[in-house]
Structure formats: structure tokens, C-alpha cells
mmCIF file of the N, C-alpha and C atoms, coordinates in Angstrom:
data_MODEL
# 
_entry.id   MODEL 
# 
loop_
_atom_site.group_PDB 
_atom_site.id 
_atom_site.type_symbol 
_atom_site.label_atom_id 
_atom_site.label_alt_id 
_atom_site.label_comp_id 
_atom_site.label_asym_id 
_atom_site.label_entity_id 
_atom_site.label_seq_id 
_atom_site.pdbx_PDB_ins_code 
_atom_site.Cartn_x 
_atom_site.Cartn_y 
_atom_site.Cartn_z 
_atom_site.occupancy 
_atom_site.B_iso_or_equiv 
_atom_site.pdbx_formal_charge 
_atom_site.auth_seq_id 
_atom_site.auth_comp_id 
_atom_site.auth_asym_id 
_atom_site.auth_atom_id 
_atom_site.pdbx_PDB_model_num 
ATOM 1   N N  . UNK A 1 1  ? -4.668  -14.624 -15.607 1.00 0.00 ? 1  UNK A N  1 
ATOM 2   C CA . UNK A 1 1  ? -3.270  -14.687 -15.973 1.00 0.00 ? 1  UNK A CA 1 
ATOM 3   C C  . UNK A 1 1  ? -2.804  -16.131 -15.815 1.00 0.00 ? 1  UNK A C  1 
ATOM 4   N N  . UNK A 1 2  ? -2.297  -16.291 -17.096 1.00 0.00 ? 2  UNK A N  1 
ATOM 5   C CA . UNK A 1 2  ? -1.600  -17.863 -16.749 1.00 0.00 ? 2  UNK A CA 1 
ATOM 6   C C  . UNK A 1 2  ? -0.143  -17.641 -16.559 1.00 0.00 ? 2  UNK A C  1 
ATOM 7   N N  . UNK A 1 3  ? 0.838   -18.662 -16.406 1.00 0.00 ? 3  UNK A N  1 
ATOM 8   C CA . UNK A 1 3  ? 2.291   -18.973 -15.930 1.00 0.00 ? 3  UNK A CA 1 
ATOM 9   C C  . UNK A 1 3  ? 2.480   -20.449 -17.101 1.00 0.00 ? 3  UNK A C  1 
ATOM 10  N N  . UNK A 1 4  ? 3.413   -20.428 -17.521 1.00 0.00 ? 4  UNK A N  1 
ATOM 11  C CA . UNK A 1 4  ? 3.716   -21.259 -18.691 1.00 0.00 ? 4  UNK A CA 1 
ATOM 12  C C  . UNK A 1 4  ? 4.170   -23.045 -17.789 1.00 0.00 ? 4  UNK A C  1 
ATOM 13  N N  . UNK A 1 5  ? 3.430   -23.910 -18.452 1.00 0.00 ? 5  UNK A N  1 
ATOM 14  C CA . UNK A 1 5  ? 2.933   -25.087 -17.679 1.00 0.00 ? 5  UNK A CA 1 
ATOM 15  C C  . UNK A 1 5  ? 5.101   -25.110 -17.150 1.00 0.00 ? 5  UNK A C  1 
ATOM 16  N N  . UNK A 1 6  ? 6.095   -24.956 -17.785 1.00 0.00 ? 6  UNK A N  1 
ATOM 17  C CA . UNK A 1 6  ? 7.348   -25.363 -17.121 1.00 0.00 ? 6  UNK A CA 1 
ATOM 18  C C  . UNK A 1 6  ? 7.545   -24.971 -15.681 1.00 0.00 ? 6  UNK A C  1 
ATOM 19  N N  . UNK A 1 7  ? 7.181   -23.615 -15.676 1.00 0.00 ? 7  UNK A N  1 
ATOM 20  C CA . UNK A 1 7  ? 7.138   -22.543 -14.867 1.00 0.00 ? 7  UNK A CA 1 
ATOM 21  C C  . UNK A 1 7  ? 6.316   -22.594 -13.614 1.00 0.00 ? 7  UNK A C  1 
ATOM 22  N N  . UNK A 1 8  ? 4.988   -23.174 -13.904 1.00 0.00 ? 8  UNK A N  1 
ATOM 23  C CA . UNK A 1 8  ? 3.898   -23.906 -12.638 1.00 0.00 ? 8  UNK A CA 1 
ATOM 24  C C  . UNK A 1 8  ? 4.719   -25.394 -12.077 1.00 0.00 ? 8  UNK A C  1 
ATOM 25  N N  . UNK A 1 9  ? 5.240   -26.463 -13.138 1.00 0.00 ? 9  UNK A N  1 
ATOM 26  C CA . UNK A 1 9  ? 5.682   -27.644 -12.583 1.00 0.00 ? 9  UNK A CA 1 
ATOM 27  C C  . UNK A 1 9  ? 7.258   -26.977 -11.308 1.00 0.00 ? 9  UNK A C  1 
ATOM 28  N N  . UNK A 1 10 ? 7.819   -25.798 -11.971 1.00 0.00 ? 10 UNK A N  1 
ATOM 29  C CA . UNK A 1 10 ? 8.804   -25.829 -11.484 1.00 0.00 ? 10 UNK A CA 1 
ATOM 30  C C  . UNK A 1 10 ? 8.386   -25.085 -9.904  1.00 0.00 ? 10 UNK A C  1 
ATOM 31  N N  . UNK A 1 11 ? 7.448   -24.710 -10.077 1.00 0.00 ? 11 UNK A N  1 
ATOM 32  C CA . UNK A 1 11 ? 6.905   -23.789 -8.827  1.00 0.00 ? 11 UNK A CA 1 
ATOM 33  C C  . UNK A 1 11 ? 6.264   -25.201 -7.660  1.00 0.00 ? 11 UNK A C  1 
ATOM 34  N N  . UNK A 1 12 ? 5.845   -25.551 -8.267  1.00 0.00 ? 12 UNK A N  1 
ATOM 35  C CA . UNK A 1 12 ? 4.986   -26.520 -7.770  1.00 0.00 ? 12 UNK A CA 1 
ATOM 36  C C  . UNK A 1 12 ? 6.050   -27.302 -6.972  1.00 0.00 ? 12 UNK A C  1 
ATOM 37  N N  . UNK A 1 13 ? 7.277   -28.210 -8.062  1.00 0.00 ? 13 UNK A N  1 
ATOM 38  C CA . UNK A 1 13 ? 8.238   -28.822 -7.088  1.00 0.00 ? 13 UNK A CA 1 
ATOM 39  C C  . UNK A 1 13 ? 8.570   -28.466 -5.803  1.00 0.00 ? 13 UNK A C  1 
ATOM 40  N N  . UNK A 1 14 ? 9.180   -26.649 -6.133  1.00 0.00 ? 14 UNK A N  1 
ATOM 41  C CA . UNK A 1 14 ? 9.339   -26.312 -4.927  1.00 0.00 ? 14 UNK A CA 1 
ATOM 42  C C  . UNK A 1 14 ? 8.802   -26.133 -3.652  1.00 0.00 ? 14 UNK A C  1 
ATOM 43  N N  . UNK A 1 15 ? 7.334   -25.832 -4.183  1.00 0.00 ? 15 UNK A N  1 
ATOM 44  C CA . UNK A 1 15 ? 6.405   -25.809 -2.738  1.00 0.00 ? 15 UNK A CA 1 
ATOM 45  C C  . UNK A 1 15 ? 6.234   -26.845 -2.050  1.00 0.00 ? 15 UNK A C  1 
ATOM 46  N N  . UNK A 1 16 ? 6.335   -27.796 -2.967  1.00 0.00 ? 16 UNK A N  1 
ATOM 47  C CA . UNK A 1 16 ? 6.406   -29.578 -2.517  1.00 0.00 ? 16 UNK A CA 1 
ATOM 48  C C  . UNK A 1 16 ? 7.517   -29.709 -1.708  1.00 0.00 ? 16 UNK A C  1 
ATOM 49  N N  . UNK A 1 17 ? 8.552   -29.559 -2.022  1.00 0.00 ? 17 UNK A N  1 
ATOM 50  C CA . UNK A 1 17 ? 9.716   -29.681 -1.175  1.00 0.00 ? 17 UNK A CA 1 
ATOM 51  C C  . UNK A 1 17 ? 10.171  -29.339 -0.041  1.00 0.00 ? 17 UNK A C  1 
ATOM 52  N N  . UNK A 1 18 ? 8.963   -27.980 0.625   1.00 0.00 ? 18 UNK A N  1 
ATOM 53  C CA . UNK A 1 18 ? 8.749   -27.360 1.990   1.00 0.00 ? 18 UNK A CA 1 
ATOM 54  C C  . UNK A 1 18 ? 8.552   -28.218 2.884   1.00 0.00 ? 18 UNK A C  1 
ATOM 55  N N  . UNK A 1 19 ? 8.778   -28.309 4.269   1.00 0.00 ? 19 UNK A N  1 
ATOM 56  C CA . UNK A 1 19 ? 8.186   -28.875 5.269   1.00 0.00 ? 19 UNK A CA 1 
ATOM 57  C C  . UNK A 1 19 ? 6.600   -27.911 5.330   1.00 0.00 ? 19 UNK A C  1 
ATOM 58  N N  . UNK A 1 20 ? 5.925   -29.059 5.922   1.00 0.00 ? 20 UNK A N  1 
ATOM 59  C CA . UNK A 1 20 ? 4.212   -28.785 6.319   1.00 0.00 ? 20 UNK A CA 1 
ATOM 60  C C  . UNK A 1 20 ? 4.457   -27.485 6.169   1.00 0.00 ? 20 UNK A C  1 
ATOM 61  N N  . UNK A 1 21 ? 4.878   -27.174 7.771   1.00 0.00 ? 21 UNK A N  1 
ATOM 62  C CA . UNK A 1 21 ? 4.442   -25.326 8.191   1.00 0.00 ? 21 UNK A CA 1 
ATOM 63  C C  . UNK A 1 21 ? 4.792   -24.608 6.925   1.00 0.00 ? 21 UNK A C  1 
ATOM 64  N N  . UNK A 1 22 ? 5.287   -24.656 6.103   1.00 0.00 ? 22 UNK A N  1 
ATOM 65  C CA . UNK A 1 22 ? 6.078   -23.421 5.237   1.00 0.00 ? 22 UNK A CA 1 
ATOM 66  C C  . UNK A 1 22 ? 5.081   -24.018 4.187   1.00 0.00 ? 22 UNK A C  1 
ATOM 67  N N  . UNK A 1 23 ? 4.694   -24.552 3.693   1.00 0.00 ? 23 UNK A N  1 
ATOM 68  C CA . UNK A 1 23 ? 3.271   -24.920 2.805   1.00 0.00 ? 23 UNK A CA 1 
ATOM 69  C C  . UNK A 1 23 ? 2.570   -24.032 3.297   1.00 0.00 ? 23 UNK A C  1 
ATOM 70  N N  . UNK A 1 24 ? 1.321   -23.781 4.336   1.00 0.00 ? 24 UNK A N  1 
ATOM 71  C CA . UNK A 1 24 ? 0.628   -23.202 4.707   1.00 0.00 ? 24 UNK A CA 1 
ATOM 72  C C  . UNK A 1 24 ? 1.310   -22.053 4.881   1.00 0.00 ? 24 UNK A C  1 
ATOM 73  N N  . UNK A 1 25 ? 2.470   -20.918 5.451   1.00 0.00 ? 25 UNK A N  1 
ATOM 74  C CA . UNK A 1 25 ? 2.995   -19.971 4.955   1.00 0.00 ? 25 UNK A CA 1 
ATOM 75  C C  . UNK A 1 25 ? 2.445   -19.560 3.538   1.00 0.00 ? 25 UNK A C  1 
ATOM 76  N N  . UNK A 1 26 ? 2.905   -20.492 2.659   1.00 0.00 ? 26 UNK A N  1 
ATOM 77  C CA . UNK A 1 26 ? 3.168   -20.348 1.172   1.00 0.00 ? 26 UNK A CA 1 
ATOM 78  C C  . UNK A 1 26 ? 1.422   -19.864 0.545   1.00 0.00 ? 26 UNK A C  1 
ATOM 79  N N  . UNK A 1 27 ? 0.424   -21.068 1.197   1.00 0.00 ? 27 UNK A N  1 
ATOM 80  C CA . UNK A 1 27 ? -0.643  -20.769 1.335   1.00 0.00 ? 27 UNK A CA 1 
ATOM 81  C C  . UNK A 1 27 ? -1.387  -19.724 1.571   1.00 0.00 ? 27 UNK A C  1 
ATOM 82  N N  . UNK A 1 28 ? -1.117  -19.476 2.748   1.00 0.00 ? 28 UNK A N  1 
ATOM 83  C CA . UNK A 1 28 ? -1.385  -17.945 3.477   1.00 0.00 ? 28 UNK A CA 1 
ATOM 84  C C  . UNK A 1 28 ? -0.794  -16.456 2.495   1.00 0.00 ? 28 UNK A C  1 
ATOM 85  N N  . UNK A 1 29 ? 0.055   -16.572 1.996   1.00 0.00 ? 29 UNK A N  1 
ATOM 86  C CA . UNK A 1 29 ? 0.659   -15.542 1.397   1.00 0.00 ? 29 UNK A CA 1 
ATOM 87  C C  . UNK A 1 29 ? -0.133  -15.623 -0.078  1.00 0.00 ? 29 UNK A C  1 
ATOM 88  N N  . UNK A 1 30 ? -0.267  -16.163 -0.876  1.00 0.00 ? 30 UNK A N  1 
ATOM 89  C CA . UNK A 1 30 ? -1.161  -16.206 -1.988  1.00 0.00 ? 30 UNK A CA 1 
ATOM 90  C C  . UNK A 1 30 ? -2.271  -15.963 -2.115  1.00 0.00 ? 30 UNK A C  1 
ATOM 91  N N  . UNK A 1 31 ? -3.186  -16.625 -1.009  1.00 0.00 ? 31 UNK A N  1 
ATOM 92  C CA . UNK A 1 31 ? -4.249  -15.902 -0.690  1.00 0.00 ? 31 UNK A CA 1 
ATOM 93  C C  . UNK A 1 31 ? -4.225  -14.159 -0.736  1.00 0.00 ? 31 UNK A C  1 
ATOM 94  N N  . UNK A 1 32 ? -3.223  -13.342 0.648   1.00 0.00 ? 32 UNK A N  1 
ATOM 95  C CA . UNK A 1 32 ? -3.236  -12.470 0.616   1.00 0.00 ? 32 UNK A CA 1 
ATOM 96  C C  . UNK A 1 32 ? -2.616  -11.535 -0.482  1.00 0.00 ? 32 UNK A C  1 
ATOM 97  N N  . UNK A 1 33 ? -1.891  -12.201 -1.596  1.00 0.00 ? 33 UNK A N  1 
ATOM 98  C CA . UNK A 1 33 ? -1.770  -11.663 -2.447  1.00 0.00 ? 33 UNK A CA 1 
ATOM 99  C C  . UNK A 1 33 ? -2.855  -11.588 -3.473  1.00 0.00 ? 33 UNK A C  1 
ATOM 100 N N  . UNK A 1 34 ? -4.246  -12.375 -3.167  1.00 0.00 ? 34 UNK A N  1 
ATOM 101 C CA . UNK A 1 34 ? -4.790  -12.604 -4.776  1.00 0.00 ? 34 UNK A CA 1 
ATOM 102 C C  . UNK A 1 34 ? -5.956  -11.408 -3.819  1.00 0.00 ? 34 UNK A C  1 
ATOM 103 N N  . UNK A 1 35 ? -6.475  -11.637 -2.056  1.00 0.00 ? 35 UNK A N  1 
ATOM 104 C CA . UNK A 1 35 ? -7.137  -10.578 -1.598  1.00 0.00 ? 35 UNK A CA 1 
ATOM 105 C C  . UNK A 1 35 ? -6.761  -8.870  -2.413  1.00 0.00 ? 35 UNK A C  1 
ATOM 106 N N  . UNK A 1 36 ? -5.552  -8.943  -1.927  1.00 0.00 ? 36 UNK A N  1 
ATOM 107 C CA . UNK A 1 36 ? -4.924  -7.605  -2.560  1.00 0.00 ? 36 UNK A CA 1 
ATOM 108 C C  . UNK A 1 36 ? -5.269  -6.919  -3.707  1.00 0.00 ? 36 UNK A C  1 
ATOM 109 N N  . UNK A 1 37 ? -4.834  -7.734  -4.789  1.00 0.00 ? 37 UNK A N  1 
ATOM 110 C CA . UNK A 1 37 ? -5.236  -7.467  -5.994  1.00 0.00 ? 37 UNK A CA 1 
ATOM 111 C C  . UNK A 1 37 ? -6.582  -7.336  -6.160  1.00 0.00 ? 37 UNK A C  1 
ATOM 112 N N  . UNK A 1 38 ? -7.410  -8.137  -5.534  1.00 0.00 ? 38 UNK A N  1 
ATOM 113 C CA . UNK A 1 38 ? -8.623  -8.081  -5.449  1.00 0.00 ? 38 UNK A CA 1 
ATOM 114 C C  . UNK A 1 38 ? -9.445  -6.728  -4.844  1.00 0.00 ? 38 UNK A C  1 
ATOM 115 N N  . UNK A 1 39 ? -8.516  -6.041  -3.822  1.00 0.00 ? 39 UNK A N  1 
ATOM 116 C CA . UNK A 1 39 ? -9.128  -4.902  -2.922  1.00 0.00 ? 39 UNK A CA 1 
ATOM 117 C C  . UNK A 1 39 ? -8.499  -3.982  -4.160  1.00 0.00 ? 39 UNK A C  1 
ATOM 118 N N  . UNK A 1 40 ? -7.554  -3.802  -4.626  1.00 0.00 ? 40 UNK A N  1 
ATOM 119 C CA . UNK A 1 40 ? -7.067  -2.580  -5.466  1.00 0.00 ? 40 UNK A CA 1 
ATOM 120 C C  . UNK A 1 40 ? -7.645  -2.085  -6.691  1.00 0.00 ? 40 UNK A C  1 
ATOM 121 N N  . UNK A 1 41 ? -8.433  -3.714  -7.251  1.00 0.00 ? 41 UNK A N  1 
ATOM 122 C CA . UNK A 1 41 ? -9.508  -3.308  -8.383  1.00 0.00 ? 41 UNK A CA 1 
ATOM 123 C C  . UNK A 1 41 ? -10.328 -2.722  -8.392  1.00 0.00 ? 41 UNK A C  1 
ATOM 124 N N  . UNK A 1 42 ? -11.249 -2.724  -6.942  1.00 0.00 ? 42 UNK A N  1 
ATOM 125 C CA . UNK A 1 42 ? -12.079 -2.089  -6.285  1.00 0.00 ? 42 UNK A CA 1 
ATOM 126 C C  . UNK A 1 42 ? -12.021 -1.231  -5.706  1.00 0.00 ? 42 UNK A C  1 
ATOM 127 N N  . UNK A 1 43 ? -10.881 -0.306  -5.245  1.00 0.00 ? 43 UNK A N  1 
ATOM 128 C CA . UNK A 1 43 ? -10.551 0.884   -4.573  1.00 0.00 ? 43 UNK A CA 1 
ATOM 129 C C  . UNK A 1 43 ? -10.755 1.763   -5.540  1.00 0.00 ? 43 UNK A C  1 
ATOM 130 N N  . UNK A 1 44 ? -10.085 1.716   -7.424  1.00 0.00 ? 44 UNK A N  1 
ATOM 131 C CA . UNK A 1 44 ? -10.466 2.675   -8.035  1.00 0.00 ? 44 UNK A CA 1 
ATOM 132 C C  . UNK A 1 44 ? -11.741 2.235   -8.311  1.00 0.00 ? 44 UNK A C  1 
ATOM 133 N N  . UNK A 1 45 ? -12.538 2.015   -8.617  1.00 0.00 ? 45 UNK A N  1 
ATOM 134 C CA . UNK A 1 45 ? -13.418 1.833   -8.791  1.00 0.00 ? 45 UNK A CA 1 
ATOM 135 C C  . UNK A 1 45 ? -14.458 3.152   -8.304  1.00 0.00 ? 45 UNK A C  1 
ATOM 136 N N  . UNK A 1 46 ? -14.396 3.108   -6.746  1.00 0.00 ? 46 UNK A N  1 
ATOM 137 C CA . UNK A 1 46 ? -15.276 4.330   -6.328  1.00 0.00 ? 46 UNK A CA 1 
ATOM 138 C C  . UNK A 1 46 ? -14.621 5.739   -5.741  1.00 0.00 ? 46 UNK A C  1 
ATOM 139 N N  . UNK A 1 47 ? -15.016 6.501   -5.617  1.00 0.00 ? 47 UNK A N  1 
ATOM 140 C CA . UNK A 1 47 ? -14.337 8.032   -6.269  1.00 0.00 ? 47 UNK A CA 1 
ATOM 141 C C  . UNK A 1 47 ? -14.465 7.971   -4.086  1.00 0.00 ? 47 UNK A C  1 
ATOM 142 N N  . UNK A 1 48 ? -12.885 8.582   -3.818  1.00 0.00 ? 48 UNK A N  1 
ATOM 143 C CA . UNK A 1 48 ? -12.828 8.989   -2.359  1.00 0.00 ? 48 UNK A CA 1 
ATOM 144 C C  . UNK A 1 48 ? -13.815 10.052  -1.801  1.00 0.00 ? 48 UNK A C  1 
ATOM 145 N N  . UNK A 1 49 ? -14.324 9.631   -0.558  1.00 0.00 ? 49 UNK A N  1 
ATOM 146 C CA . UNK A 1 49 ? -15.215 10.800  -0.209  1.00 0.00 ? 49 UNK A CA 1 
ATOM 147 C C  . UNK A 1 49 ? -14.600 11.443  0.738   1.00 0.00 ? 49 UNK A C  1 
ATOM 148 N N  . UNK A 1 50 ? -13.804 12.002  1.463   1.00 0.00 ? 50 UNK A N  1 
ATOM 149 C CA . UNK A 1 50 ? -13.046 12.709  2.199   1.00 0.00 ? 50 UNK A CA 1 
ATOM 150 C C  . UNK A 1 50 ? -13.795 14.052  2.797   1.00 0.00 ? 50 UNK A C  1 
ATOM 151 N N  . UNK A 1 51 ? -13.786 14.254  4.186   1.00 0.00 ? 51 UNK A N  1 
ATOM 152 C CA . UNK A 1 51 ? -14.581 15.219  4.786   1.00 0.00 ? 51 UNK A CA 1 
ATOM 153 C C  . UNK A 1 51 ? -13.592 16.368  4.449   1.00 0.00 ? 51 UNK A C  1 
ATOM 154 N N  . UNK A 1 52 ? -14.347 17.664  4.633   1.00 0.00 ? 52 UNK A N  1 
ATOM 155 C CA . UNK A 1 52 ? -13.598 19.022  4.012   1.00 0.00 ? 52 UNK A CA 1 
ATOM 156 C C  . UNK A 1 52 ? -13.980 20.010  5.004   1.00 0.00 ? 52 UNK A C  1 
ATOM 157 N N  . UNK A 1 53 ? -13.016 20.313  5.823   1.00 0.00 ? 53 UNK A N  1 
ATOM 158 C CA . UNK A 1 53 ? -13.393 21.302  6.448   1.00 0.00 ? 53 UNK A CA 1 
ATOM 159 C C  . UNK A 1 53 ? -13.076 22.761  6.087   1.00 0.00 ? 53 UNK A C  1 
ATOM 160 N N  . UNK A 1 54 ? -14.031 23.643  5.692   1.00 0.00 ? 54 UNK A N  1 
ATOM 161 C CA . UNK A 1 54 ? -13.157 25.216  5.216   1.00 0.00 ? 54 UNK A CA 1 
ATOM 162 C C  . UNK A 1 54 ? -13.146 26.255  6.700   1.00 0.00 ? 54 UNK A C  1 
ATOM 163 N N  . UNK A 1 55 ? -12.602 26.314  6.673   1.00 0.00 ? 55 UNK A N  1 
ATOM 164 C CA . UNK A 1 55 ? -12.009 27.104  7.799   1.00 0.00 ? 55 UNK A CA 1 
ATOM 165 C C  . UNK A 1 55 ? -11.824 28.718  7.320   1.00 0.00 ? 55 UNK A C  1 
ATOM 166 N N  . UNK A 1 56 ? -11.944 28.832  6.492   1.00 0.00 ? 56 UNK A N  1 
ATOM 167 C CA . UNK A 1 56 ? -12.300 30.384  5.625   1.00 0.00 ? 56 UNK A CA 1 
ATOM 168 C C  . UNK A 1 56 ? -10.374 30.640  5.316   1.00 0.00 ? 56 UNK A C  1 
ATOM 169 N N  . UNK A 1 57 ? -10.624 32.025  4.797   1.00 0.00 ? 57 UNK A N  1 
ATOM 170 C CA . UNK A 1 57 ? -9.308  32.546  4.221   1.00 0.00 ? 57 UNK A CA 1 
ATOM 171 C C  . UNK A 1 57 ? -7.877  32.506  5.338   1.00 0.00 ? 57 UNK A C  1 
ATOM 172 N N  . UNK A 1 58 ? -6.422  32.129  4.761   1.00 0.00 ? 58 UNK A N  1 
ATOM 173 C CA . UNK A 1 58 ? -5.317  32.774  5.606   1.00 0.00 ? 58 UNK A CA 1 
ATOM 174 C C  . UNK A 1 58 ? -5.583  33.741  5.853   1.00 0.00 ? 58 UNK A C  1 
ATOM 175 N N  . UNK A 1 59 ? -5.121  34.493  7.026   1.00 0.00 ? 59 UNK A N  1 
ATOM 176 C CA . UNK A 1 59 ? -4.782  35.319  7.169   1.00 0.00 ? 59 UNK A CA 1 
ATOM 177 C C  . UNK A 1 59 ? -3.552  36.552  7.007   1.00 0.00 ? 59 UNK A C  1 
ATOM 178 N N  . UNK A 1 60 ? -3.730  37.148  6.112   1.00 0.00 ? 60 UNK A N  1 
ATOM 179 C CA . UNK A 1 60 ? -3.363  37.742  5.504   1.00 0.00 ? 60 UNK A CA 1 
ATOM 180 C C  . UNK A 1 60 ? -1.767  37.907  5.919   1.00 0.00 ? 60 UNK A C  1 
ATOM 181 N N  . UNK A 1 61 ? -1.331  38.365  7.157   1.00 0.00 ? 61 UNK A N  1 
ATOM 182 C CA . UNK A 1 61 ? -0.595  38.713  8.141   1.00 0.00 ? 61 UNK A CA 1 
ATOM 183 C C  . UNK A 1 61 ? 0.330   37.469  8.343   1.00 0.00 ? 61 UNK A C  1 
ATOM 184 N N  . UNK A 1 62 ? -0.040  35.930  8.100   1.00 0.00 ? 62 UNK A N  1 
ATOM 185 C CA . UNK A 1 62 ? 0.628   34.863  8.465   1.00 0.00 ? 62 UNK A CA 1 
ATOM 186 C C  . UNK A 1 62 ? 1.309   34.568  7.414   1.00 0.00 ? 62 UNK A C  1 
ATOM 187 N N  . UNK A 1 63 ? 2.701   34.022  8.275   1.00 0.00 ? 63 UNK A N  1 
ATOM 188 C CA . UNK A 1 63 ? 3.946   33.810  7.123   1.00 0.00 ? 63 UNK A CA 1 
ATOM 189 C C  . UNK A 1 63 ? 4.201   32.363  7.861   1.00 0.00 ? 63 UNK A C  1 
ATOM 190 N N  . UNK A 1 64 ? 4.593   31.753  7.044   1.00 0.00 ? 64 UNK A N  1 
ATOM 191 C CA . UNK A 1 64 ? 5.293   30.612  7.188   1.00 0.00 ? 64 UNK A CA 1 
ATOM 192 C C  . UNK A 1 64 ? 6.613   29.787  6.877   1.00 0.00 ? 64 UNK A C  1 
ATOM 193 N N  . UNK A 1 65 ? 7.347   31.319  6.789   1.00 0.00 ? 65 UNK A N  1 
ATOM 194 C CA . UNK A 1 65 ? 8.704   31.236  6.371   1.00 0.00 ? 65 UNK A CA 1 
ATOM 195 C C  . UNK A 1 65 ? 9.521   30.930  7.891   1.00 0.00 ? 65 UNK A C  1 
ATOM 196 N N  . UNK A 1 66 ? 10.025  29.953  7.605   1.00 0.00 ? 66 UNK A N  1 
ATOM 197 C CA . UNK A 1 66 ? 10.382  29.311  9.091   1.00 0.00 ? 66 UNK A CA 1 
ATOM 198 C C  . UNK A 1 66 ? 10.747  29.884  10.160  1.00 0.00 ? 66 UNK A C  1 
ATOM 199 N N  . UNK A 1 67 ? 11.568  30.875  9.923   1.00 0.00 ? 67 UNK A N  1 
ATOM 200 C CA . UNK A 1 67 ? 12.345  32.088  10.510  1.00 0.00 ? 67 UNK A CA 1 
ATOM 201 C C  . UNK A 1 67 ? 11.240  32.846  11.615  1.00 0.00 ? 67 UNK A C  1 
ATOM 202 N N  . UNK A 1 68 ? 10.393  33.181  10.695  1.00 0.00 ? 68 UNK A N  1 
ATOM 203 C CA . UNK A 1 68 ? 8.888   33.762  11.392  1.00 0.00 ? 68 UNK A CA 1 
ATOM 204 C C  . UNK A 1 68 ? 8.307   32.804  12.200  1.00 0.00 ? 68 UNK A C  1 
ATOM 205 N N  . UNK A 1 69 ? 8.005   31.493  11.821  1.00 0.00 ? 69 UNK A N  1 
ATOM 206 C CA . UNK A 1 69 ? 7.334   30.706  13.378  1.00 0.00 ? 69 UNK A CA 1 
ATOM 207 C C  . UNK A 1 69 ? 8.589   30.252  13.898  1.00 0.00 ? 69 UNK A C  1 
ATOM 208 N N  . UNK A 1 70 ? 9.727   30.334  13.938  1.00 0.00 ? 70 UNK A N  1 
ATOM 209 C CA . UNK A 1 70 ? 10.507  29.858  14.659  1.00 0.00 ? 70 UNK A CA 1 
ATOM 210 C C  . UNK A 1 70 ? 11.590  30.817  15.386  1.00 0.00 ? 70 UNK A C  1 
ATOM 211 N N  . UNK A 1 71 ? 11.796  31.560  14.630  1.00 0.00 ? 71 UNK A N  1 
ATOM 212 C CA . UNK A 1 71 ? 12.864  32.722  15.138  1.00 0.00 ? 71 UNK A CA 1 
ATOM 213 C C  . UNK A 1 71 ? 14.010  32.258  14.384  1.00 0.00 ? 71 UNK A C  1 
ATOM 214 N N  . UNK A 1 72 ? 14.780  33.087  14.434  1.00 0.00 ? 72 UNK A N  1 
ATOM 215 C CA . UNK A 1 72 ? 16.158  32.832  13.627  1.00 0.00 ? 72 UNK A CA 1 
ATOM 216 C C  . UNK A 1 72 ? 17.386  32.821  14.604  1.00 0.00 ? 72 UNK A C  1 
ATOM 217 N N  . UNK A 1 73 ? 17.807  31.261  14.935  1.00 0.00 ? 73 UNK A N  1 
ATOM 218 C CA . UNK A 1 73 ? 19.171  31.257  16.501  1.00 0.00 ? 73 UNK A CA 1 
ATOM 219 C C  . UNK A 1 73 ? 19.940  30.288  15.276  1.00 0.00 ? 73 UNK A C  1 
ATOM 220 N N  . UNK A 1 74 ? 20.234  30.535  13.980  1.00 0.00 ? 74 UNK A N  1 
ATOM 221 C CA . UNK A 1 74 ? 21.048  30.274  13.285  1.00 0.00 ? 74 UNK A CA 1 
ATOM 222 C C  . UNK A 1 74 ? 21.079  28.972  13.436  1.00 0.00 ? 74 UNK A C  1 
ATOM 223 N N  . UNK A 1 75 ? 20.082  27.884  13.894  1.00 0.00 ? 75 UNK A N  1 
ATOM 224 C CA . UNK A 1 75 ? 19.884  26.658  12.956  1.00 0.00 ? 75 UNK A CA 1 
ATOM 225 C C  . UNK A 1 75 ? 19.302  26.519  11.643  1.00 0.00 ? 75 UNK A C  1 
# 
């Protein structure tokens, strides 16, 4: 991806215009933005493997209508 050469000079001024520390800020943050992009290309990439535990069927008998695990004191 490019940025149109006005658009880099005008970027550029500004980073110039930082004191030191906030350069390296500026630094630091680009990096972790180009890492990023970089990890997200690669995340789809491979299909999640996620452990599965089956624990077999509900039980038939269990409700989970709030009332039932909680009782009903009219909250």
C-alpha cells in the first residue's frame, strides 16, 4: 500500500517536529501496527483447533429458565 507522496511529506514533517522520545513512540507504534497486520494474515490462514469435550446429552429434567436455578423473590 502506498500513501500519495503529499501525504508521506506531510506525515513525515510531523514526525520530524516531535521531540526524540515521541519519535521512538511513533516508531514503536508502527512497528506494532505492521506486526499486527502481519499476525492477522496468518491467523486465517490456519483453521482453529479447539479441544471438545462431550460430556454426553442434557438432561432431560434441566431447565434453565432463571426462575428454576434461581427461585423466583421477584427480582
Amino acid at each position: 500500500m502506498s500513501i500519495p507522496a503529499q501525504s508521506a511529506q506531510t506525515l513525515l514533517e510531523k514526525i520530524q517536529s516531535l521531540p526524540t522520545d515521541r519519535i521512538a513512540e511513533v516508531e514503536d507504534f508502527v512497528d506494532f501496527l505492521r506486526e499486527r497486520a502481519t499476525t492477522r494474515k496468518t491467523i486465517g490462514e490456519e483453521p482453529l483447533d479447539f479441544p471438545v469435550d462431550d460430556l454426553g446429552p442434557w438432561p432431560e429434567e434441566l431447565s434453565l429458565r432463571r426462575e428454576d436455578m434461581y427461585g423466583d423473590d421477584g427480582r
